[in-house]
C-alpha positions as semicolon CSV with decimal commas, in nm:
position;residue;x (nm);y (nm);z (nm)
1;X;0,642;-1,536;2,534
2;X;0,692;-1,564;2,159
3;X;0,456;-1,332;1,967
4;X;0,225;-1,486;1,727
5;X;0,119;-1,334;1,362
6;X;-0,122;-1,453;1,118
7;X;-0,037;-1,309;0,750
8;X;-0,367;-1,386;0,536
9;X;-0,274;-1,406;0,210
10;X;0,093;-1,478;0,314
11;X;0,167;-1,683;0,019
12;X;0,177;-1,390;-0,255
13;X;0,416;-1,172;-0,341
14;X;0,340;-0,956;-0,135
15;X;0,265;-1,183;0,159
16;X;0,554;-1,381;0,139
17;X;0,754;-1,037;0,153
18;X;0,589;-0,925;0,447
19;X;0,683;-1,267;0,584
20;X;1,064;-1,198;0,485
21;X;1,083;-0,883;0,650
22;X;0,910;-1,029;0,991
23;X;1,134;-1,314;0,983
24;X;1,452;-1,056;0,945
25;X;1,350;-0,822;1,189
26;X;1,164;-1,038;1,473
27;X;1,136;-1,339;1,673
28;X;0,777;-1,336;1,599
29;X;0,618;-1,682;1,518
30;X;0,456;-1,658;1,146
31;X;0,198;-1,842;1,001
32;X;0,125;-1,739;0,665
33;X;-0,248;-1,875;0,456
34;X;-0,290;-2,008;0,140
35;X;-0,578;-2,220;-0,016
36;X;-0,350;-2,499;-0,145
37;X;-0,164;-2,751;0,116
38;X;0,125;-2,842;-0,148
39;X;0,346;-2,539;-0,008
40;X;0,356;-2,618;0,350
41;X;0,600;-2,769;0,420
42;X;0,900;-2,643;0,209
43;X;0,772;-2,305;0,377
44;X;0,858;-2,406;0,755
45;X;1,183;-2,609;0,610
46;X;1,307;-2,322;0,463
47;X;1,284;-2,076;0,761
48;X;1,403;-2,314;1,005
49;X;1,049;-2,266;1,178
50;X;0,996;-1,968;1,226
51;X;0,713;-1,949;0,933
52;X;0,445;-2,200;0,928
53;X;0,180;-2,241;0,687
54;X;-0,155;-2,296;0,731
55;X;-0,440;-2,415;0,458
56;X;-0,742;-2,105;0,489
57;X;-1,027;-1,996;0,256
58;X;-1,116;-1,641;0,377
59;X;-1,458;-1,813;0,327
60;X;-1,413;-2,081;0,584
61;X;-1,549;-1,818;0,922
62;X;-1,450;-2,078;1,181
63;X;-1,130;-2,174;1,091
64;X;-1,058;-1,801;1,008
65;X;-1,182;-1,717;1,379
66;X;-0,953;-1,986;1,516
67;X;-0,669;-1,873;1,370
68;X;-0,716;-1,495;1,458
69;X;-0,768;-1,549;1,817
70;X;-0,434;-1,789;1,846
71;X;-0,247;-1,442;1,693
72;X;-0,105;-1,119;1,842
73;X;-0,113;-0,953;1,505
74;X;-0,315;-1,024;1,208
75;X;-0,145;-0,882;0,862
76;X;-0,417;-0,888;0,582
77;X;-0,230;-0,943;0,234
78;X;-0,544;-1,097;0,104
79;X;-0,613;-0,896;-0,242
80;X;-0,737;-0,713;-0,453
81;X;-0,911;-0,509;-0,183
82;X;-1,175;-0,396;-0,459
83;X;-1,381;-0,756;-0,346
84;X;-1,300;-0,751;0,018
85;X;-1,513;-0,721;0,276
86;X;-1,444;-0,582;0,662
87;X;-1,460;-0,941;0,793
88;X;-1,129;-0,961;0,883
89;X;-1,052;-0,670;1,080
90;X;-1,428;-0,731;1,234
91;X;-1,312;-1,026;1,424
92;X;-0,998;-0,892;1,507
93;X;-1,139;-0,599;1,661
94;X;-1,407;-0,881;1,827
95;X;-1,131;-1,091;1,949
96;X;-0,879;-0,765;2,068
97;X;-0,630;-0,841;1,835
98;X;-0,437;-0,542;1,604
99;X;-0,488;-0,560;1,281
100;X;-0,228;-0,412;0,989
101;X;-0,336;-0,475;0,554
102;X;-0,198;-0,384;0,280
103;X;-0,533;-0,229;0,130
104;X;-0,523;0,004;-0,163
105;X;-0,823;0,128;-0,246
106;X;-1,053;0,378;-0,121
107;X;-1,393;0,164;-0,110
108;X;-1,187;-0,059;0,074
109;X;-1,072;0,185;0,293
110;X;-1,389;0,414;0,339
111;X;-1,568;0,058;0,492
112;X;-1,258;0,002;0,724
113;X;-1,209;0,373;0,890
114;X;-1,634;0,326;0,972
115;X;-1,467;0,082;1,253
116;X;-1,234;0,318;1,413
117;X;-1,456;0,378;1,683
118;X;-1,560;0,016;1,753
119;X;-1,156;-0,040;1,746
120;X;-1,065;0,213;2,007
121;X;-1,328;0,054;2,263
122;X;-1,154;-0,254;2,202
123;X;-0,839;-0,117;2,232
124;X;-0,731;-0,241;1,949
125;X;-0,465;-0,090;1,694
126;X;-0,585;-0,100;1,310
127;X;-0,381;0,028;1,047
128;X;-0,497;0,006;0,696
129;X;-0,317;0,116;0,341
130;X;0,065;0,002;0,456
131;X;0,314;-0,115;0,191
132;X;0,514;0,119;-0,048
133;X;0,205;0,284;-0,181
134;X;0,013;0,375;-0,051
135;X;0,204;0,318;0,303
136;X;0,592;0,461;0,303
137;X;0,454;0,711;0,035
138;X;0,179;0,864;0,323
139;X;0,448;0,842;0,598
140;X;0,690;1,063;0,347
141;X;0,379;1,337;0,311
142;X;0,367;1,348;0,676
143;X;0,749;1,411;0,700
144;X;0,706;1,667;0,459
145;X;0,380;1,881;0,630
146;X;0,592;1,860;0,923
147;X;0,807;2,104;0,760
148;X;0,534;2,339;0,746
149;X;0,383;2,636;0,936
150;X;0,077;2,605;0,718
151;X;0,109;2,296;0,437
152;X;-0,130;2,362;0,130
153;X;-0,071;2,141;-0,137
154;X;0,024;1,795;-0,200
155;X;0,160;1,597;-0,462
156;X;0,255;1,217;-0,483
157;X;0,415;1,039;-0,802
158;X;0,443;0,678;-0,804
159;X;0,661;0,470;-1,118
160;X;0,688;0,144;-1,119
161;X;0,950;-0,033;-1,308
162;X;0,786;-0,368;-1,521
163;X;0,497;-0,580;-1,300
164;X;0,748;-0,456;-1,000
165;X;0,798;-0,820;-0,864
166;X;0,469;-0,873;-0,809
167;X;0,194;-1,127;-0,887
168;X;-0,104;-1,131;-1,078
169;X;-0,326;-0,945;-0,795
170;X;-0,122;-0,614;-0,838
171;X;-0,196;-0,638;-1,227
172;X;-0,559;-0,641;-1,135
173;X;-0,543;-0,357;-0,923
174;X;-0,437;-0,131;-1,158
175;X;-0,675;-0,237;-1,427
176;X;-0,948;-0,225;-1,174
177;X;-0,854;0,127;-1,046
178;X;-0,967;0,256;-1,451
179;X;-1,336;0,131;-1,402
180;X;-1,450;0,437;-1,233
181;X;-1,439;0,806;-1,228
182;X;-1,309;0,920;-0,882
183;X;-1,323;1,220;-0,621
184;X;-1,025;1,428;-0,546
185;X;-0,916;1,735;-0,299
186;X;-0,906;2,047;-0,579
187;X;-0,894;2,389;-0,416
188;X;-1,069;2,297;-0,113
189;X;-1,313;2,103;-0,338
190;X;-1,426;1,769;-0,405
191;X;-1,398;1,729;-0,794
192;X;-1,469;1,461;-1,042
193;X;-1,181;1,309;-1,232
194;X;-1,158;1,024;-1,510
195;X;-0,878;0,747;-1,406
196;X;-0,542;0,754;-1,647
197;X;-0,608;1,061;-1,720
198;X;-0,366;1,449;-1,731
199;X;-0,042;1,292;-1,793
200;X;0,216;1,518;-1,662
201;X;0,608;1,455;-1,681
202;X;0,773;1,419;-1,381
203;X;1,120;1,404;-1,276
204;X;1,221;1,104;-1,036
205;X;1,582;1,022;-0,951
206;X;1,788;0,774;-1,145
207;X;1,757;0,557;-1,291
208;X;1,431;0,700;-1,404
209;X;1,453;1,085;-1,491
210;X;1,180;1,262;-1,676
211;X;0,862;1,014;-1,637
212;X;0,504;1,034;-1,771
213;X;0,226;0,991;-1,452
214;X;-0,133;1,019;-1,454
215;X;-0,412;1,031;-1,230
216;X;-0,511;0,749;-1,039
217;X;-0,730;0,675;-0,785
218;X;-0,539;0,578;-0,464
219;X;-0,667;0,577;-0,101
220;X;-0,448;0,877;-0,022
221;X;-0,654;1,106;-0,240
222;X;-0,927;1,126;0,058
223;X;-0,741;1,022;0,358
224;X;-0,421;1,301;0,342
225;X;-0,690;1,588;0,327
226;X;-0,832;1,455;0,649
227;X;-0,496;1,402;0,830
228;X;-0,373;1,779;0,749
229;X;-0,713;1,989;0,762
230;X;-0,495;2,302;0,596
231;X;-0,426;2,127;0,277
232;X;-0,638;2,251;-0,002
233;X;-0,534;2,018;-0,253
234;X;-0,428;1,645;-0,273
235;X;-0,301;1,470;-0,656
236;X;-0,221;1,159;-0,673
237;X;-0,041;1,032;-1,013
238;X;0,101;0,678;-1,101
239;X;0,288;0,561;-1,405
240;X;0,461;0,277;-1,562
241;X;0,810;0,223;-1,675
242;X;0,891;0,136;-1,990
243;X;0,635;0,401;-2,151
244;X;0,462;0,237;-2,359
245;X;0,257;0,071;-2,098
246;X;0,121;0,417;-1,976
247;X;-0,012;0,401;-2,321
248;X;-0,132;0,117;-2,292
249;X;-0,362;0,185;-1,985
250;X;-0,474;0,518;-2,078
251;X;-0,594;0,311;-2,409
252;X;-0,790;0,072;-2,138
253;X;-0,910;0,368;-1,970
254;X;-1,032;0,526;-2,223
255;X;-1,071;0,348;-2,562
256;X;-1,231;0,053;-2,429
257;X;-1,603;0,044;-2,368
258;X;-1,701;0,128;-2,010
259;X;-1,901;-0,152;-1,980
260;X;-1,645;-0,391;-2,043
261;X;-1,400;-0,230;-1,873
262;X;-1,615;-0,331;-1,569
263;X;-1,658;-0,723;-1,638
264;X;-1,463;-0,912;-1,446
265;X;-1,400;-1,162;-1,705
266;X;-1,211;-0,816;-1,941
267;X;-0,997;-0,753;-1,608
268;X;-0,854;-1,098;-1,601
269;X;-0,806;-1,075;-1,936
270;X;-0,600;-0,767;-1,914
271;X;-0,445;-0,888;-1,657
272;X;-0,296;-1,213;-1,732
273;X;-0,183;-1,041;-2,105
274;X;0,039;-0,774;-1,921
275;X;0,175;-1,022;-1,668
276;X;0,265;-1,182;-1,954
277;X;0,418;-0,880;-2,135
278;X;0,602;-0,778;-1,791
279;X;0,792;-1,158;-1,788
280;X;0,960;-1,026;-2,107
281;X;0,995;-0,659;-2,007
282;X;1,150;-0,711;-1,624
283;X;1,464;-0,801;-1,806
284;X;1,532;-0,483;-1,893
285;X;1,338;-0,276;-1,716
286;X;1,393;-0,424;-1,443
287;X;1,084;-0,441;-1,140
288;X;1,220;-0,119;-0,889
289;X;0,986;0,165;-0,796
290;X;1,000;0,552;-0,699
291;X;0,773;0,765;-0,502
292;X;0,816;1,163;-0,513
293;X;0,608;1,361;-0,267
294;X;0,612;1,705;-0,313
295;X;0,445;1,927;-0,063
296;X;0,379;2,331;-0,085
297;X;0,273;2,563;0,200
298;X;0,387;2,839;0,455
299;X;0,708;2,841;0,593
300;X;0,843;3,164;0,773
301;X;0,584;3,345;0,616
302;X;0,693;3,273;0,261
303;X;0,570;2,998;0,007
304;X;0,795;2,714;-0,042
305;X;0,798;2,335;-0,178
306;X;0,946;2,045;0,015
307;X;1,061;1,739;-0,190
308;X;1,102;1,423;-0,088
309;X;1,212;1,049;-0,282
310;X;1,253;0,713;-0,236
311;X;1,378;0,420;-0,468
312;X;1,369;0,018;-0,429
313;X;1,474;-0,190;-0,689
314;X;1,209;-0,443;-0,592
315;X;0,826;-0,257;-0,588
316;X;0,742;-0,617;-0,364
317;X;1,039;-0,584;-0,131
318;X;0,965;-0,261;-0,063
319;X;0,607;-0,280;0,006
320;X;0,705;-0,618;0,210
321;X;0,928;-0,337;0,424
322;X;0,664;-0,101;0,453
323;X;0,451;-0,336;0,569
324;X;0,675;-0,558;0,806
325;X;0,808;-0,243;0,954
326;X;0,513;-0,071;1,132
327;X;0,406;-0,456;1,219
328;X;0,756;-0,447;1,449
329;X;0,649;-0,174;1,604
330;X;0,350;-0,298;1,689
331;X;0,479;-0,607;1,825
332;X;0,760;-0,424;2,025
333;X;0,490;-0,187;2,181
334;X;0,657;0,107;2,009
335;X;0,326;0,195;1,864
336;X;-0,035;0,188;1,988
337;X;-0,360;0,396;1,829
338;X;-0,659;0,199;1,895
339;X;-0,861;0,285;1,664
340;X;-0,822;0,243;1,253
341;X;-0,626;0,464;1,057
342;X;-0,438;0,489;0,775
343;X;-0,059;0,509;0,763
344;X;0,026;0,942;0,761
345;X;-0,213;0,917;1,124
346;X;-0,085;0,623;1,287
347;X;0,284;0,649;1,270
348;X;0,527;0,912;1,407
349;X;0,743;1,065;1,183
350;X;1,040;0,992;1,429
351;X;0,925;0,614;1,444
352;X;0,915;0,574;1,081
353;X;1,308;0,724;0,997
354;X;1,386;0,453;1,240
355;X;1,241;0,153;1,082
356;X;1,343;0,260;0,750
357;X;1,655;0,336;0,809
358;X;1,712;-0,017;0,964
359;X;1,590;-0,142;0,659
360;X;1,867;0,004;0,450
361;X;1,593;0,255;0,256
362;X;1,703;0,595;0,189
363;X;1,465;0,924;0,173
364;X;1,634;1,182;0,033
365;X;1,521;1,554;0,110
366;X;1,515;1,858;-0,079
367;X;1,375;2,240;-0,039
368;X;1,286;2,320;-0,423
Protein backbone atom coordinates (compact mmCIF):
# COMPACT_ATOMS: atom_id res chain seq x y z
CA UNK A 1 0.00 0.00 0.00
CA UNK A 2 1.18 3.44 -1.05
CA UNK A 3 1.99 5.65 1.95
CA UNK A 4 0.13 8.80 2.31
CA UNK A 5 1.65 12.37 3.60
CA UNK A 6 0.00 15.54 4.26
CA UNK A 7 2.64 18.59 4.08
CA UNK A 8 0.66 21.69 5.71
CA UNK A 9 2.03 24.53 4.45
CA UNK A 10 3.45 22.57 1.42
CA UNK A 11 3.24 25.41 -0.89
CA UNK A 12 6.25 27.60 0.61
CA UNK A 13 9.57 27.45 0.20
CA UNK A 14 10.10 25.43 2.47
CA UNK A 15 7.12 23.15 1.91
CA UNK A 16 7.49 22.76 -1.56
CA UNK A 17 11.21 21.60 -0.72
CA UNK A 18 10.18 19.15 1.64
CA UNK A 19 7.84 18.02 -1.14
CA UNK A 20 10.97 17.76 -3.62
CA UNK A 21 12.93 15.73 -1.44
CA UNK A 22 9.81 13.19 -0.68
CA UNK A 23 9.12 12.99 -4.22
CA UNK A 24 13.08 12.09 -4.89
CA UNK A 25 13.46 9.77 -2.26
CA UNK A 26 9.92 7.90 -1.95
CA UNK A 27 6.96 6.46 -3.48
CA UNK A 28 4.99 8.21 -0.93
CA UNK A 29 1.71 9.89 -2.17
CA UNK A 30 1.96 13.85 -1.32
CA UNK A 31 -0.56 16.21 -0.85
CA UNK A 32 0.71 19.48 -0.08
CA UNK A 33 -1.97 22.72 1.47
CA UNK A 34 -2.29 26.01 0.47
CA UNK A 35 -5.18 28.60 0.96
CA UNK A 36 -5.46 29.52 -2.74
CA UNK A 37 -6.91 26.83 -5.44
CA UNK A 38 -5.05 28.61 -8.52
CA UNK A 39 -1.87 26.24 -7.93
CA UNK A 40 -3.42 22.93 -8.05
CA UNK A 41 -3.23 21.75 -10.75
CA UNK A 42 0.13 22.71 -12.40
CA UNK A 43 1.35 21.05 -8.98
CA UNK A 44 0.05 17.35 -9.78
CA UNK A 45 0.97 18.04 -13.71
CA UNK A 46 4.27 18.70 -12.91
CA UNK A 47 5.07 15.63 -10.70
CA UNK A 48 3.36 13.28 -12.83
CA UNK A 49 1.04 12.61 -9.68
CA UNK A 50 2.76 11.92 -7.24
CA UNK A 51 2.01 15.50 -5.43
CA UNK A 52 -1.46 16.64 -5.14
CA UNK A 53 -2.70 19.76 -3.80
CA UNK A 54 -5.29 20.39 -1.64
CA UNK A 55 -7.13 23.96 -0.71
CA UNK A 56 -6.79 24.14 3.61
CA UNK A 57 -7.07 27.04 6.11
CA UNK A 58 -5.35 25.70 9.29
CA UNK A 59 -8.57 27.38 10.59
CA UNK A 60 -11.00 25.16 8.82
CA UNK A 61 -10.88 22.01 12.03
CA UNK A 62 -12.93 19.61 9.92
CA UNK A 63 -11.41 19.65 6.81
CA UNK A 64 -7.98 19.75 8.65
CA UNK A 65 -9.20 16.49 10.62
CA UNK A 66 -10.17 14.86 7.35
CA UNK A 67 -7.17 15.28 5.81
CA UNK A 68 -4.93 14.10 8.79
CA UNK A 69 -6.69 10.92 9.30
CA UNK A 70 -6.48 9.97 5.28
CA UNK A 71 -2.34 10.44 6.02
CA UNK A 72 0.47 8.19 7.32
CA UNK A 73 2.62 11.20 8.04
CA UNK A 74 1.71 14.70 8.65
CA UNK A 75 4.80 17.30 7.87
CA UNK A 76 3.89 20.75 9.45
CA UNK A 77 5.63 23.58 7.24
CA UNK A 78 2.94 25.92 8.35
CA UNK A 79 4.99 29.14 9.72
CA UNK A 80 6.18 31.27 11.56
CA UNK A 81 5.84 28.96 14.56
CA UNK A 82 5.85 32.19 16.88
CA UNK A 83 1.61 32.18 16.15
CA UNK A 84 1.10 28.49 16.09
CA UNK A 85 -0.73 26.62 18.19
CA UNK A 86 -0.39 22.58 19.13
CA UNK A 87 -3.51 21.85 17.04
CA UNK A 88 -1.89 20.06 14.59
CA UNK A 89 0.15 17.60 16.24
CA UNK A 90 -3.04 17.31 18.80
CA UNK A 91 -5.04 15.55 16.24
CA UNK A 92 -2.37 13.68 14.94
CA UNK A 93 -1.53 12.25 18.13
CA UNK A 94 -5.72 11.82 18.44
CA UNK A 95 -5.92 10.13 15.19
CA UNK A 96 -2.33 7.85 15.67
CA UNK A 97 -0.68 9.43 13.02
CA UNK A 98 3.36 10.68 13.28
CA UNK A 99 3.85 13.90 13.10
CA UNK A 100 7.37 15.73 11.78
CA UNK A 101 7.50 20.25 11.57
CA UNK A 102 9.81 22.33 10.79
CA UNK A 103 9.32 24.53 14.08
CA UNK A 104 11.94 26.98 15.16
CA UNK A 105 11.24 28.48 18.07
CA UNK A 106 11.32 27.64 21.59
CA UNK A 107 7.62 28.80 22.68
CA UNK A 108 6.71 26.74 19.93
CA UNK A 109 8.58 24.01 21.01
CA UNK A 110 8.20 24.21 24.92
CA UNK A 111 4.04 23.73 24.08
CA UNK A 112 4.86 20.71 21.74
CA UNK A 113 7.40 18.52 24.08
CA UNK A 114 4.21 19.03 26.99
CA UNK A 115 2.64 16.20 24.52
CA UNK A 116 5.34 13.70 24.60
CA UNK A 117 3.65 11.71 26.99
CA UNK A 118 0.15 11.81 25.44
CA UNK A 119 2.23 10.77 22.09
CA UNK A 120 3.90 7.71 23.46
CA UNK A 121 0.39 6.25 24.68
CA UNK A 122 -0.64 6.72 21.27
CA UNK A 123 2.22 5.35 19.91
CA UNK A 124 2.78 7.87 17.91
CA UNK A 125 6.26 9.32 16.62
CA UNK A 126 6.55 13.33 16.92
CA UNK A 127 9.50 15.06 15.92
CA UNK A 128 9.64 18.76 16.14
CA UNK A 129 12.57 21.45 15.08
CA UNK A 130 13.75 19.40 11.66
CA UNK A 131 15.18 21.33 8.70
CA UNK A 132 18.82 22.72 8.47
CA UNK A 133 18.52 24.67 11.66
CA UNK A 134 17.64 23.88 13.85
CA UNK A 135 17.36 20.04 12.54
CA UNK A 136 20.79 18.73 10.65
CA UNK A 137 22.56 21.35 12.96
CA UNK A 138 21.17 19.22 16.39
CA UNK A 139 21.87 15.86 14.64
CA UNK A 140 25.70 17.25 13.99
CA UNK A 141 25.91 18.14 18.05
CA UNK A 142 24.86 14.71 18.71
CA UNK A 143 27.60 13.29 16.35
CA UNK A 144 29.91 15.37 18.05
CA UNK A 145 29.00 14.42 22.10
CA UNK A 146 29.30 11.05 20.80
CA UNK A 147 32.88 11.66 20.62
CA UNK A 148 32.98 12.28 24.17
CA UNK A 149 33.69 10.54 27.51
CA UNK A 150 32.20 13.54 29.25
CA UNK A 151 30.94 16.51 26.59
CA UNK A 152 30.84 20.02 28.37
CA UNK A 153 30.35 22.67 26.11
CA UNK A 154 28.57 23.43 23.02
CA UNK A 155 28.70 25.78 20.34
CA UNK A 156 26.54 26.19 17.09
CA UNK A 157 27.14 28.98 14.30
CA UNK A 158 24.66 29.38 11.69
CA UNK A 159 25.38 31.98 8.28
CA UNK A 160 23.15 32.34 5.91
CA UNK A 161 24.00 33.60 2.55
CA UNK A 162 21.14 36.53 1.24
CA UNK A 163 17.18 35.54 2.25
CA UNK A 164 18.77 31.80 1.64
CA UNK A 165 16.00 30.83 -0.96
CA UNK A 166 13.43 31.35 1.17
CA UNK A 167 10.11 33.21 1.39
CA UNK A 168 8.79 35.89 3.29
CA UNK A 169 7.98 33.61 6.55
CA UNK A 170 11.80 33.00 7.19
CA UNK A 171 12.29 36.93 7.05
CA UNK A 172 9.77 37.13 9.81
CA UNK A 173 11.34 34.70 11.88
CA UNK A 174 14.34 36.33 12.29
CA UNK A 175 12.87 39.71 12.97
CA UNK A 176 10.55 38.09 15.39
CA UNK A 177 13.35 36.15 17.22
CA UNK A 178 14.77 40.15 18.36
CA UNK A 179 11.45 40.93 20.29
CA UNK A 180 12.51 39.26 23.40
CA UNK A 181 15.28 38.71 25.78
CA UNK A 182 15.91 34.91 26.06
CA UNK A 183 17.29 32.09 28.51
CA UNK A 184 20.43 30.24 27.80
CA UNK A 185 22.64 27.18 29.38
CA UNK A 186 25.80 29.41 31.01
CA UNK A 187 27.93 27.39 33.42
CA UNK A 188 25.30 25.15 34.50
CA UNK A 189 23.02 28.24 34.70
CA UNK A 190 20.07 29.63 33.20
CA UNK A 191 21.07 33.29 32.21
CA UNK A 192 19.38 36.19 30.61
CA UNK A 193 20.57 37.35 27.23
CA UNK A 194 19.42 40.29 24.78
CA UNK A 195 18.80 38.84 21.03
CA UNK A 196 21.60 40.14 18.29
CA UNK A 197 23.67 40.63 20.72
CA UNK A 198 28.04 39.53 21.50
CA UNK A 199 29.05 39.38 18.00
CA UNK A 200 31.92 37.09 17.78
CA UNK A 201 33.91 36.22 14.46
CA UNK A 202 33.80 32.94 13.42
CA UNK A 203 35.52 30.95 10.92
CA UNK A 204 33.24 28.77 8.50
CA UNK A 205 34.61 27.02 5.42
CA UNK A 206 34.60 28.57 2.00
CA UNK A 207 33.24 30.33 0.58
CA UNK A 208 32.62 32.16 3.78
CA UNK A 209 35.83 32.43 6.06
CA UNK A 210 35.99 34.75 8.99
CA UNK A 211 32.10 35.62 9.73
CA UNK A 212 30.44 37.91 12.31
CA UNK A 213 27.50 35.75 14.49
CA UNK A 214 25.51 36.78 17.31
CA UNK A 215 23.24 35.45 19.74
CA UNK A 216 20.01 34.29 18.85
CA UNK A 217 17.39 32.62 20.31
CA UNK A 218 16.92 29.14 18.69
CA UNK A 219 15.09 26.07 20.11
CA UNK A 220 18.41 24.30 20.61
CA UNK A 221 19.46 26.67 23.36
CA UNK A 222 17.07 24.61 25.89
CA UNK A 223 16.58 21.36 24.24
CA UNK A 224 20.65 20.22 23.72
CA UNK A 225 21.15 20.78 27.59
CA UNK A 226 18.37 18.32 28.18
CA UNK A 227 19.52 15.69 25.60
CA UNK A 228 23.28 15.62 27.11
CA UNK A 229 22.70 16.21 31.01
CA UNK A 230 26.81 16.74 31.27
CA UNK A 231 26.88 19.80 29.17
CA UNK A 232 27.28 22.90 31.18
CA UNK A 233 26.94 25.28 28.53
CA UNK A 234 24.91 25.64 25.23
CA UNK A 235 25.50 29.12 22.62
CA UNK A 236 23.75 29.45 19.95
CA UNK A 237 24.90 32.31 17.32
CA UNK A 238 23.42 33.19 13.80
CA UNK A 239 24.59 35.67 11.24
CA UNK A 240 24.01 37.02 7.87
CA UNK A 241 26.08 37.15 4.78
CA UNK A 242 26.84 40.02 3.19
CA UNK A 243 27.69 41.95 6.62
CA UNK A 244 26.02 44.63 6.51
CA UNK A 245 22.79 42.96 7.27
CA UNK A 246 24.14 41.76 10.74
CA UNK A 247 24.20 45.44 11.14
CA UNK A 248 21.30 45.88 10.17
CA UNK A 249 19.50 43.55 12.72
CA UNK A 250 21.53 44.33 15.63
CA UNK A 251 20.23 48.08 14.69
CA UNK A 252 16.48 46.40 14.91
CA UNK A 253 17.44 44.76 17.98
CA UNK A 254 18.58 47.32 19.59
CA UNK A 255 18.01 50.87 18.23
CA UNK A 256 14.48 50.46 17.62
CA UNK A 257 11.95 50.97 20.37
CA UNK A 258 10.94 47.76 22.14
CA UNK A 259 7.56 48.41 21.78
CA UNK A 260 7.56 48.57 18.23
CA UNK A 261 9.76 46.04 17.73
CA UNK A 262 6.82 43.91 19.04
CA UNK A 263 3.87 45.19 16.66
CA UNK A 264 3.12 43.05 14.23
CA UNK A 265 2.42 45.65 11.76
CA UNK A 266 6.81 46.89 12.35
CA UNK A 267 7.62 43.02 11.65
CA UNK A 268 5.94 42.98 8.31
CA UNK A 269 7.37 45.99 7.66
CA UNK A 270 10.83 44.79 8.23
CA UNK A 271 10.16 42.05 6.63
CA UNK A 272 8.90 42.75 3.27
CA UNK A 273 11.93 45.74 3.08
CA UNK A 274 14.72 43.01 3.48
CA UNK A 275 13.01 40.53 1.17
CA UNK A 276 13.21 43.18 -0.94
CA UNK A 277 16.89 44.07 -0.30
CA UNK A 278 17.78 40.14 -0.50
CA UNK A 279 16.15 40.05 -4.42
CA UNK A 280 19.06 42.42 -5.20
CA UNK A 281 21.68 40.90 -2.89
CA UNK A 282 21.16 36.88 -3.86
CA UNK A 283 22.95 37.81 -7.00
CA UNK A 284 25.95 38.02 -5.50
CA UNK A 285 25.77 36.64 -2.46
CA UNK A 286 24.23 34.09 -3.48
CA UNK A 287 21.34 32.13 -0.92
CA UNK A 288 23.82 28.94 0.57
CA UNK A 289 24.21 28.38 4.30
CA UNK A 290 26.86 26.92 6.91
CA UNK A 291 26.46 25.45 10.26
CA UNK A 292 29.68 24.91 12.57
CA UNK A 293 29.15 22.93 15.75
CA UNK A 294 31.84 22.91 17.94
CA UNK A 295 31.73 20.74 20.99
CA UNK A 296 34.36 20.63 24.13
CA UNK A 297 34.59 17.93 26.84
CA UNK A 298 36.58 14.83 28.18
CA UNK A 299 38.18 12.59 26.02
CA UNK A 300 40.86 10.07 27.43
CA UNK A 301 41.05 12.08 30.32
CA UNK A 302 42.21 15.22 28.56
CA UNK A 303 40.17 18.34 27.29
CA UNK A 304 39.60 18.51 23.68
CA UNK A 305 37.23 20.28 20.96
CA UNK A 306 35.45 18.39 18.21
CA UNK A 307 34.49 20.40 15.04
CA UNK A 308 32.13 19.71 12.78
CA UNK A 309 30.60 21.72 9.22
CA UNK A 310 28.26 21.59 6.74
CA UNK A 311 27.54 23.80 3.57
CA UNK A 312 24.42 23.98 1.01
CA UNK A 313 24.28 26.40 -1.50
CA UNK A 314 20.51 26.57 -1.11
CA UNK A 315 19.52 27.41 2.95
CA UNK A 316 15.72 26.00 1.47
CA UNK A 317 17.10 22.89 -0.18
CA UNK A 318 18.83 22.04 2.61
CA UNK A 319 16.30 22.45 5.20
CA UNK A 320 13.83 20.67 2.51
CA UNK A 321 16.65 17.62 3.03
CA UNK A 322 16.67 17.82 6.58
CA UNK A 323 13.31 17.64 6.74
CA UNK A 324 12.37 15.02 3.93
CA UNK A 325 15.07 12.83 5.25
CA UNK A 326 14.02 11.78 8.81
CA UNK A 327 10.27 11.76 7.15
CA UNK A 328 11.83 8.55 4.95
CA UNK A 329 12.74 7.04 7.76
CA UNK A 330 9.74 7.27 9.25
CA UNK A 331 7.88 6.00 6.42
CA UNK A 332 10.36 3.05 5.85
CA UNK A 333 10.01 2.05 9.62
CA UNK A 334 13.68 2.82 10.11
CA UNK A 335 12.72 5.04 12.93
CA UNK A 336 10.10 4.93 15.71
CA UNK A 337 10.08 7.11 19.26
CA UNK A 338 6.61 7.62 20.24
CA UNK A 339 6.68 10.28 21.98
CA UNK A 340 7.79 14.11 20.86
CA UNK A 341 11.18 15.12 20.62
CA UNK A 342 13.33 17.22 19.03
CA UNK A 343 15.83 16.20 16.37
CA UNK A 344 19.55 15.41 18.62
CA UNK A 345 16.85 12.70 20.70
CA UNK A 346 15.00 11.16 18.03
CA UNK A 347 17.51 10.22 15.46
CA UNK A 348 20.54 7.87 15.62
CA UNK A 349 23.63 9.17 14.75
CA UNK A 350 24.20 6.07 12.41
CA UNK A 351 20.68 6.75 10.76
CA UNK A 352 21.38 10.26 10.08
CA UNK A 353 25.13 9.73 8.08
CA UNK A 354 22.92 7.54 6.03
CA UNK A 355 20.28 9.84 4.88
CA UNK A 356 22.64 12.56 4.40
CA UNK A 357 24.95 11.00 2.69
CA UNK A 358 22.25 9.81 0.13
CA UNK A 359 21.46 13.23 -0.21
CA UNK A 360 24.84 14.22 -1.56
CA UNK A 361 25.57 16.53 1.86
CA UNK A 362 28.93 16.41 3.22
CA UNK A 363 29.93 16.83 7.15
CA UNK A 364 33.27 17.33 7.43
CA UNK A 365 35.09 16.46 10.84
CA UNK A 366 37.84 17.88 12.65
CA UNK A 367 39.66 17.41 16.28
CA UNK A 368 40.82 21.21 16.94
Amino acid sequence: MTDSVLILGGRGRIGSTVAHDLATHTQAQITITGRSAEFGKAVSLSSGGQVQFLVLDLAEVDKLQDAIANSNLVIHCAGPFHYRDTNVLETCIAQGVNYVDVSDHRSYTSKALNFSEQAAAAGVTAIINTGIFPGISNSMVRQGVEQFDKPEKIHLSYLVSGSGGAGITVMRTTFLGLQYPFETWIDGKWKIIKPYSERELVDFPPPYGRTGVYWFDMPETFTLPKAFPSVKTVITKFGSVPDFYNHLTWIAAHVFPKWLMQRRYMIEFLSHVSHSMTDVTNNFSGIGVAVRSEVTGQKNGETAVYCSTVVHENTAVASGCGTGSIAQLLLEGKLKKPGVFAVEEALPTDLFEEVIQSRGIKINHSWL
